[in-house]
N, C-alpha and C positions, 0 to 999 in steps of 0.2 A: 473237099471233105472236111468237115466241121470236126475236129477232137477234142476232147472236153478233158482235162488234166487235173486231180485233184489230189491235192498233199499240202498238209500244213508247214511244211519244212520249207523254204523258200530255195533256198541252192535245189534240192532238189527237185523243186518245181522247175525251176530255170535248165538243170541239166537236161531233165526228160522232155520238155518244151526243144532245146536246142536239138536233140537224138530226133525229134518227131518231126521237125522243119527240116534238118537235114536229108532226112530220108524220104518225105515229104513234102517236094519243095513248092506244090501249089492245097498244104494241107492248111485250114483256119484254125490253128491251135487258140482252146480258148483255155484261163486256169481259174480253178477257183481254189479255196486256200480254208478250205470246211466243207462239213455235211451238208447243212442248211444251205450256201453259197452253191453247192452239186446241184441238189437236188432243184434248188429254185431253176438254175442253167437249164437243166435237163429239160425242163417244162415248158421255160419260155422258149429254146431256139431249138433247131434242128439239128441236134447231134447224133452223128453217125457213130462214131465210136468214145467209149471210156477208160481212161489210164484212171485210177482211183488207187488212194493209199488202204492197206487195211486198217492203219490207224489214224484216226483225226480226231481233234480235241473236241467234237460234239457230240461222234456217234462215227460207230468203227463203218470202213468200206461196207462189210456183210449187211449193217442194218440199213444201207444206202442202195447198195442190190436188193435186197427184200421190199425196201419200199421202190422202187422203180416197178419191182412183180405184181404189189396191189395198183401202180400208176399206171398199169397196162403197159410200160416202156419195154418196149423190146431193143435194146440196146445194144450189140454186142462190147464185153466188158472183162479189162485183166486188172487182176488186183494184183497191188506193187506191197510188195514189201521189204523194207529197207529202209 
């Protein structure tokens, strides 16, 4: 399963990456570290689920879920906040 991890904070990309491997030990954690960086992921590979921050320095989680809604992605997707 492909999981797509997205927070500008690096430790805490690293933490949630580490929690998502652990419990998921044949999971392909992938991170990206922005909106833009997200949403490009999203498009190009097959991502099954989304860890998204609700804030990143380009555009909050919500307006990243909103555009995944007009990109047809049907994604299943939890927004972190912290």
């Amino acid at each position: 399963m492909q999981i797509l991890i997205a927070d500008d904070d690096p430790v805490m990309l690293q933490i949630v990456a580490t929690l998502v491997e652990a419990v998921d030990k044949e999971a392909d954690v992938v991170l990206a570290r922005n909106a833009t960086e997200c949403l490009r992921t999203l498009w190009d590979r097959s991502i099954q689920f989304l860890l998204i921050d609700r804030y990143l320095p380009d555009r909050s989680g919500l307006d990243v879920i909103q555009e995944m809604d007009k990109m047809h992605l049907c994604i299943p997707t939890a927004l972190m906040n912290g």
